[in-house]
C-alpha positions in Angstrom: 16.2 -6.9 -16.1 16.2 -4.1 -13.4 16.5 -5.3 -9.8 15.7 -3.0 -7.2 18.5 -0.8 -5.4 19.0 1.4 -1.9 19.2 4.9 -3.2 21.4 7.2 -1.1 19.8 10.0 -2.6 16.8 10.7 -1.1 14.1 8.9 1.2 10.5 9.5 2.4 11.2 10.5 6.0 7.2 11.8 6.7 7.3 14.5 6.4 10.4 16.2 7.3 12.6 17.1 4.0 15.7 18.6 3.5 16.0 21.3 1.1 18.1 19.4 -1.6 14.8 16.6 -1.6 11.9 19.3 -2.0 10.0 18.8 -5.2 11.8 22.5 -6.6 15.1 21.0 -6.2 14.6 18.1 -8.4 12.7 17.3 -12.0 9.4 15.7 -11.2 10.6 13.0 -13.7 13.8 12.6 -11.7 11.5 11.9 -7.9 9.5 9.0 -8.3 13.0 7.0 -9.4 15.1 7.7 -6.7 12.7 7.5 -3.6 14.0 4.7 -1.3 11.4 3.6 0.9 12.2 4.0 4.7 10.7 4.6 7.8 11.3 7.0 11.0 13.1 5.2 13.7 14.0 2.5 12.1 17.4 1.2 13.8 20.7 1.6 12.3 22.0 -1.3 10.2 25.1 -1.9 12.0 22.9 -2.3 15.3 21.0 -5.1 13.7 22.2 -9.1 14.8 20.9 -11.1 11.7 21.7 -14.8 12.0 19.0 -17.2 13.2 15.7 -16.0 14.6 16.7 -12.3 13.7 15.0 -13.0 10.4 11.7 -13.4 12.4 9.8 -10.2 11.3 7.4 -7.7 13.4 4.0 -5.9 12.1 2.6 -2.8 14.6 -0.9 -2.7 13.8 -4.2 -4.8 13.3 -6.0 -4.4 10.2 -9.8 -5.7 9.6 -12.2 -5.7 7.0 -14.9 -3.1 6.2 -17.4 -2.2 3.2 -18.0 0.6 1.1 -21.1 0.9 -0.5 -19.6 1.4 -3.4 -19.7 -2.5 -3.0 -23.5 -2.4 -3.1 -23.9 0.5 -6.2 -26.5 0.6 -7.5 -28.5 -2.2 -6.6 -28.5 -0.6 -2.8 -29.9 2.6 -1.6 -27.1 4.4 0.3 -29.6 4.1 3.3 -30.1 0.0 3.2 -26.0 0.0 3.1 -26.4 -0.5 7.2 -28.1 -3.1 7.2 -27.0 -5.2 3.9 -23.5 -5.1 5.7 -24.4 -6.4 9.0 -26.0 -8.8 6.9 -22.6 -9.9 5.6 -20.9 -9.8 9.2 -19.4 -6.8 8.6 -19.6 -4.0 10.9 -17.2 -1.2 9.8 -18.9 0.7 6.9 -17.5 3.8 4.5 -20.8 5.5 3.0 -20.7 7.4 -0.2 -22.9 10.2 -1.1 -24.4 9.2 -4.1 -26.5 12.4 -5.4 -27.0 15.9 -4.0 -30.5 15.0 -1.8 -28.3 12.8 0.3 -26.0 15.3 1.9 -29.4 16.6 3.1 -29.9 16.5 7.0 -33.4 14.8 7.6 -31.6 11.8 4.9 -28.0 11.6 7.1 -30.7 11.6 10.2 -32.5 8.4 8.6 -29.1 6.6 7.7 -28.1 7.5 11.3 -30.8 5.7 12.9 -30.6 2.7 9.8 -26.9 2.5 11.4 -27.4 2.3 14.9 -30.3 -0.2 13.9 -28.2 -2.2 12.2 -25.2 -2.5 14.8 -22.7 -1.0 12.6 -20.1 1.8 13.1 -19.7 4.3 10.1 -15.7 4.8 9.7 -15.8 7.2 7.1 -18.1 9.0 4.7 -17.0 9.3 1.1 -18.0 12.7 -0.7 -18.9 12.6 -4.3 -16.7 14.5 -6.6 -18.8 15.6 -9.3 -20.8 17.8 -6.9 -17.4 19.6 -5.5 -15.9 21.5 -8.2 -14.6 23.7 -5.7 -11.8 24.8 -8.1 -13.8 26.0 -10.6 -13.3 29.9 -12.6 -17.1 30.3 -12.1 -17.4 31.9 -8.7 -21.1 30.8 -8.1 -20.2 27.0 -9.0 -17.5 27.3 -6.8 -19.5 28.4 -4.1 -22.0 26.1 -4.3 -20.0 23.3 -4.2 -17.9 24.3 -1.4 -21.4 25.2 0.7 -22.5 21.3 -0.4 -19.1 20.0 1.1 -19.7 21.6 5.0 -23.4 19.8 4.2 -21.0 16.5 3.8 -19.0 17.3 6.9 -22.2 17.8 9.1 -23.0 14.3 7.5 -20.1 12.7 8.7 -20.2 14.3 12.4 -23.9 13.3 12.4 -23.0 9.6 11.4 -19.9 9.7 13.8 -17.4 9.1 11.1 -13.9 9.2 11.8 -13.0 10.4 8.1 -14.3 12.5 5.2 -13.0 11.0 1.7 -12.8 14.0 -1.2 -11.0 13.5 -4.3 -9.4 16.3 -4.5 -9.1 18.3 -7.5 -8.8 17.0 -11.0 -4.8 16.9 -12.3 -5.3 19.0 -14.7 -6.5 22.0 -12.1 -3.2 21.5 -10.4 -0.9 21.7 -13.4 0.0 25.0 -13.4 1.7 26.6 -9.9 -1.0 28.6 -9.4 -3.5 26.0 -9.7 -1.3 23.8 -7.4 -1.4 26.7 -4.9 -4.8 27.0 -5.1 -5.4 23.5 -4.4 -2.9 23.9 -0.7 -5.2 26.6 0.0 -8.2 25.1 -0.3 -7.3 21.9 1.3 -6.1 23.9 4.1 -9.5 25.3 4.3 -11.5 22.3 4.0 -9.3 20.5 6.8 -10.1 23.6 9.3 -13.6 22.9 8.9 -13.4 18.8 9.5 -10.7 19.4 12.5 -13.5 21.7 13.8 -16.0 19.3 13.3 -14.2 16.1 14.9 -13.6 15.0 11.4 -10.3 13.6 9.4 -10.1 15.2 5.7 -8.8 12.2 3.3 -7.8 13.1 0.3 -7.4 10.0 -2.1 -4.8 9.3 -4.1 -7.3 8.6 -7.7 -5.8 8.2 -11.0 -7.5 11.6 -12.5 -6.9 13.4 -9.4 -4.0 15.9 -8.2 -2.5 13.1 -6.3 -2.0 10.3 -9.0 1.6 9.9 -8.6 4.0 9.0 -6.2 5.8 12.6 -6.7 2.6 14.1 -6.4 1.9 12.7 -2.7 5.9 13.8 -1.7 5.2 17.1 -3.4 1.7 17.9 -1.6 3.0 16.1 2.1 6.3 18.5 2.2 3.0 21.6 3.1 1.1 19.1 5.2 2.9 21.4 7.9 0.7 24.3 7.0 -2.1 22.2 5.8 -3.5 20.7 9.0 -2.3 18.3 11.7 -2.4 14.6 11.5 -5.9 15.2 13.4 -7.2 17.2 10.3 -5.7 15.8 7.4 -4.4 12.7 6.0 -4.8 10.4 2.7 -7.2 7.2 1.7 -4.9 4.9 0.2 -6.4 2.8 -2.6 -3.6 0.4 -4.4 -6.3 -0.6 -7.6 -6.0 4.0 -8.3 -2.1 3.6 -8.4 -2.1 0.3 -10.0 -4.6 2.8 -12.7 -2.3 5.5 -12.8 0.4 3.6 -12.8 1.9 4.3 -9.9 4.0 2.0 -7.5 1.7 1.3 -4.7 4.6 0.4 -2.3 6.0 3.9 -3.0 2.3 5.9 -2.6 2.0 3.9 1.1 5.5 4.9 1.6 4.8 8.4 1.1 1.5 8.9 2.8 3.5 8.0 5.6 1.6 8.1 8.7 -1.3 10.3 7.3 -3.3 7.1 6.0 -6.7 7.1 7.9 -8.8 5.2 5.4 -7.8 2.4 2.9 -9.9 0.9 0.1 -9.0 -2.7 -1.7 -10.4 -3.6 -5.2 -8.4 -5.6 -7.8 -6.6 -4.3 -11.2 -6.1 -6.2 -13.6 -4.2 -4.6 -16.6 -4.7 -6.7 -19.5 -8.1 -5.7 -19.3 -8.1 -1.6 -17.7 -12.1 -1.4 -18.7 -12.9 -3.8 -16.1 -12.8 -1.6 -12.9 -13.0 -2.2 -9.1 -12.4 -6.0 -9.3 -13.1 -8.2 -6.0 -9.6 -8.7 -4.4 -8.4 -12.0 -5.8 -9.9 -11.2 -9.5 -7.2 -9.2 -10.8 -3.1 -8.9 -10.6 -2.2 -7.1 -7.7 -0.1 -8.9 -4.8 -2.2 -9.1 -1.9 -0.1 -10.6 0.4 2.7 -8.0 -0.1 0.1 -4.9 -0.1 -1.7 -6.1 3.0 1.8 -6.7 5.2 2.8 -3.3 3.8 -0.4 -1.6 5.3 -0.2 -3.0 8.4 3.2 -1.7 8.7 2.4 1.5 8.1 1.3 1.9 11.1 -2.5 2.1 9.6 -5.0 0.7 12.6 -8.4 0.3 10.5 -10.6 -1.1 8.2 -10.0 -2.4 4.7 -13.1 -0.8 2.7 -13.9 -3.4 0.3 -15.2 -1.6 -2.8 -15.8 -4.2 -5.7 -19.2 -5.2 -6.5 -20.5 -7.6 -4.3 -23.4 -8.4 -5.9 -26.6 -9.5 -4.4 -26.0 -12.7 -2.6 -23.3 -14.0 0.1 -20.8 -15.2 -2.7 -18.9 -12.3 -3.4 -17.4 -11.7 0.1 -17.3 -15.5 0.6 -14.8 -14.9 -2.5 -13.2 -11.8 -0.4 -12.6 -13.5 2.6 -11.1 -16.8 0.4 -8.5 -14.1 -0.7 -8.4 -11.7 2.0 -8.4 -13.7 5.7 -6.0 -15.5 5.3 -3.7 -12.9 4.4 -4.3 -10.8 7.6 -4.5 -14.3 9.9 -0.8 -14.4 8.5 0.5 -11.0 10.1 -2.3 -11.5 13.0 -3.5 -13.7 15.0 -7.4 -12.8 15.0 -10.1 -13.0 12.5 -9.6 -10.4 10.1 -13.2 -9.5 10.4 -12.7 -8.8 14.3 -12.9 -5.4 15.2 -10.5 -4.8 17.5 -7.2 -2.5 16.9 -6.3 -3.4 21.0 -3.6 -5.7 20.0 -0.6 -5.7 22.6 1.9 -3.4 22.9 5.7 -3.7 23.4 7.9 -0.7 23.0 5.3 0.7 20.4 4.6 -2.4 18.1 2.5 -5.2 18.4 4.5 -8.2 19.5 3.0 -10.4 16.6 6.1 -12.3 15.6 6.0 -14.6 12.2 9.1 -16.9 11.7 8.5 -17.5 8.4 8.4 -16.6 5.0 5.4 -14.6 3.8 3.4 -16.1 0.8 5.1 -13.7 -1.8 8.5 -15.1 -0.8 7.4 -18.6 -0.7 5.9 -18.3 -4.2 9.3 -16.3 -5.4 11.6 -19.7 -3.9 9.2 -22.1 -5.8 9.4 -19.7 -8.5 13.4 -19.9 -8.5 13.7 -23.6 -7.6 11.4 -24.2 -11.0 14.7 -22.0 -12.9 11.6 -18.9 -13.7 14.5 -16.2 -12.6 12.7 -13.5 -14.4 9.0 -14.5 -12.6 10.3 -14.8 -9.1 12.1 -11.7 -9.1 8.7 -10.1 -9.7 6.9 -12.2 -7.1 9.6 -11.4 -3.9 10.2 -7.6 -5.1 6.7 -7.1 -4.2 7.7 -8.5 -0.9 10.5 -6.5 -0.8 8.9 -3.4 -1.2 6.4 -4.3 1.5 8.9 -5.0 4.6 10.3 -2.0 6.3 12.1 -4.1 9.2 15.8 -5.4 8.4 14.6 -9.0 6.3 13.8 -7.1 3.5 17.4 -7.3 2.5 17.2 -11.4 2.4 14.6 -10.6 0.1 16.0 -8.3 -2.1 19.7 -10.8 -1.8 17.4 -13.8 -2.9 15.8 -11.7 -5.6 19.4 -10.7 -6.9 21.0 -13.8 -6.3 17.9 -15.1 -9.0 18.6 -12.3 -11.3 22.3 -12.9 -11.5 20.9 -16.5 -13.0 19.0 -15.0 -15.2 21.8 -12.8 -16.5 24.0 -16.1 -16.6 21.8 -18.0 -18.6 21.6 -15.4 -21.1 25.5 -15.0 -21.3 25.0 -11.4 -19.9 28.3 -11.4 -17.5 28.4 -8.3 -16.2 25.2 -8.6 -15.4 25.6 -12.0 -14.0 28.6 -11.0 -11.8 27.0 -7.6 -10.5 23.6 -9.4 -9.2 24.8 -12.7 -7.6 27.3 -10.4 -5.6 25.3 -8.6 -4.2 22.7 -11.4 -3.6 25.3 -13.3 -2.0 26.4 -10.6 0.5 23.2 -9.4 1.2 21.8 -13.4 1.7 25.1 -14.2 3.9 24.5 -11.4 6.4 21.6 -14.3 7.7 23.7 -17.0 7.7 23.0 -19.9 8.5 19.0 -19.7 8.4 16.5 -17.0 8.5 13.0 -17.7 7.9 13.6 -21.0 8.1 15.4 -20.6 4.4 19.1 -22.1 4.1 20.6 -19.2 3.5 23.9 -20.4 4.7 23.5 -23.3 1.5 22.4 -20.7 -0.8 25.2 -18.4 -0.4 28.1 -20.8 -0.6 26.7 -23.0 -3.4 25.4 -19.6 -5.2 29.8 -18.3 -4.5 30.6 -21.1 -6.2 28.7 -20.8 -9.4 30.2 -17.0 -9.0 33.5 -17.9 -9.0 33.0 -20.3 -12.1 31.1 -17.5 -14.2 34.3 -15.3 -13.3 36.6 -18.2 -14.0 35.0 -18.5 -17.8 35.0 -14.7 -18.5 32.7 -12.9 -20.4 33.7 -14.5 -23.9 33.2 -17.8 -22.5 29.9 -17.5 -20.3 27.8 -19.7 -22.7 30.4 -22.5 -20.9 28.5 -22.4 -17.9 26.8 -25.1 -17.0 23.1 -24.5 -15.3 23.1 -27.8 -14.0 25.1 -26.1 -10.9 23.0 -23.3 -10.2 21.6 -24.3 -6.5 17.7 -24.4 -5.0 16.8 -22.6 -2.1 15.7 -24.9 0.4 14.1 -24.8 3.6 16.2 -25.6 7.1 15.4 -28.7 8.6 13.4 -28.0 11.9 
């Protein structure tokens, strides 16, 4: 079983890179393993008290729920979208162009007025890629498409969206250099024409499209400096595309850095890939994890919900069952408020939670029920999702659970590489963090150490299980 690891090789620093981490330097193959997720300014380790409340953990931004109306295809018409959301309590809205006759200005000028009807705000428009193949070796189609596109920017200035959503290319229009080349270029042009315009140019990260792959994100935001500012371009991050592509969704929010300006949430679940878009809470991927991730990215707004939600109340009833109280647990405000003016203290929000978030919690009871192998999966999501100094607890108690693992299957190397590093990483909180025992953990987990190295590795299958400890939770 892998376990994750710091890499000192190279780390997605947004989006300054040293020659030696540029996509040249490197295999493509070789990138997407040896990215450590980090963040700028984040303080050095040695400056960093962790015993007691220092295991307390910090978010910087509020996060709220939106629609797409995606949510409402097909059994909405683009221009009802307005209202059928404020219908739902929901007031933040993506709209999608859905054929050619709606980038057309007397439409946009209908949906305008259905909006300000309807008491919503429009955060972005999404553009439809089929009508865009701005790429393509047939001048005139190229030109058309590009001509329909500035219709789609006009849309979203007329709509006062924040954000234009475009695809982007198809992968296989970017997999030669010149193709790749092309596609800077004409993202570069596109993003001139939505800075002009007041408008944000999104490019999301889609499993058919250029930017599919962690690698492929590092490798386009390394010309983001020639591309446009932060003002003019920046990425939709939607975890269900990466989860499609395969992709580690941690990683792609890592590095988009702090380009996101849109976000979408629909579930993945893989054992069945056909079904697509799920509600949140009907597939696989770790919510709780994803959703503490984007807040601290620094991302300040709306969730786009983009699975179906049918025709009645009971699909977002279903969201928010999943949904609120994940964002009530890094904020203290309805997670349909919209509101991004939380506090401020030195540049974060001074949200503090002192405890464990439901990932963790899961990955203890996980542990404490002797499924090693399960709640290492469970708390690396966690792991990947923290950016402030806890996240080495988590990846200590993950390891510490892995090393048990190892043990129990008479793997001893294995065994004595992951519960030493657990236990060092866990006793840098000592005595509690979280409100977890980590003082109890560590010394009871040394001793089972010390026995494993006492037997040897032709006598693991001696060690007894019985004294492999639970992690439990400080008396208050």
């Amino acid at each position: 079983m892998d376990t994750p690891q710091e890499s000192p090789i190279l780390r997605i620093v947004p989006f300054e890179q040293r020659a030696e981490q540029r996509p040249e330097a490197a295999s493509e193959e070789k990138i997407d393993r040896l990215l450590e997720i980090s963040t700028i300014g984040d303080p050095p380790r040695d400056a960093l008290t962790r015993d007691g409340d220092s295991g307390r953990i910090s978010h910087v931004r509020a996060v709220r729920l939106g629609v797409s109306s995606g949510a409402f295809f097909p059994h909405t018409a683009t221009e009802h979208v307005p209202l059928a959301a404020a219908r739902l309590g929901i007031t933040s809205i993506e709209l999608m162009l859905q054929a050619a006759s709606e980038y057309d200005p007397a439409f946009i000028a209908q949906v305008a007025a259905n909006v300000r009807a309807a008491g919503v705000t429009v955060h972005a428009v999404h553009s439809m890629s089929q009508l865009h193949p701005m790429m393509a070796s047939y001048p005139r189609r190229a030109a058309d498409a590009r001509a329909l596109f500035q219709r789609g920017i006009e849309a979203a200035a007329t709509l006062g969206a924040e954000v234009l959503v475009w695809h982007g290319p198809l992968r296989t229009e970017v997999a030669t250099d010149d193709g790749w080349e092309r596609f800077i270029a004409l993202t570069h042009e596109l993003a001139m024409a939505c800075g002009a315009a007041g408008i944000t140019l999104a490019i999301e990260n889609v499993s058919r499209g250029a930017l599919a792959q962690v690698r492929h994100v590092v490798r386009f935001a390394t010309r983001l400096g020639e591309i446009g500012t932060q003002r003019e371009v920046g990425f939709v991050f939607d975890p269900f595309q990466a989860a499609e592509a395969g992709a580690n969704p941690f990683m792609m929010l890592a590095a988009m850095g702090n380009r996101i300006v849109n976000v979408h949430i629909s579930d993945y679940r893989p054992s069945d890939p056909s079904a697509r878009h799920l509600l949140p809470g009907d597939g696989t991927l770790p919510w709780s994890a994803l959703l503490r991730a984007v807040a601290g990215s620094g991302y300040a707004g709306p969730l786009m919900i983009e699975g179906p939600l049918g025709i009645d109340d009971a699909g977002i009833a279903r969201v928010r069952e999943t949904i609120a109280p994940l964002i009530r647990s890094v904020f203290p405000f309805a997670p349909d408020a919209n509101r991004v003016d939380v506090p401020v203290t030195t540049g974060a929000s001074a949200m503090i939670l002192a405890e464990p978030p439901p990932g963790v919690l899961k990955g203890i009871a996980l542990f404490n029920e002797r499924h090693f192998y399960e709640q290492h999966e469970e708390i690396e999501h966690e792991w990947h999702a923290e950016r402030g100094p806890i996240r080495r607890l988590y990846q200590g108690l993950l390891q510490i659970g892995v090393g048990f693992h190892h043990a129990t299957n008479r793997n001893y190397r294995g065994a004595v590489a992951l519960l030493g590093d657990g236990i060092e990483k866990t006793s840098e909180f000592r005595p509690t963090a979280l409100g977890i025992a980590t003082g109890k953990l560590a010394r009871e987990s040394t001793a089972c150490l010390e026995r494993i190295i006492a037997l040897g590795p032709d006598r693991i299958g001696d060690f007894d299980p019985r004294m492999i400890p639970t992690i439990e939770m400080a008396p208050s």
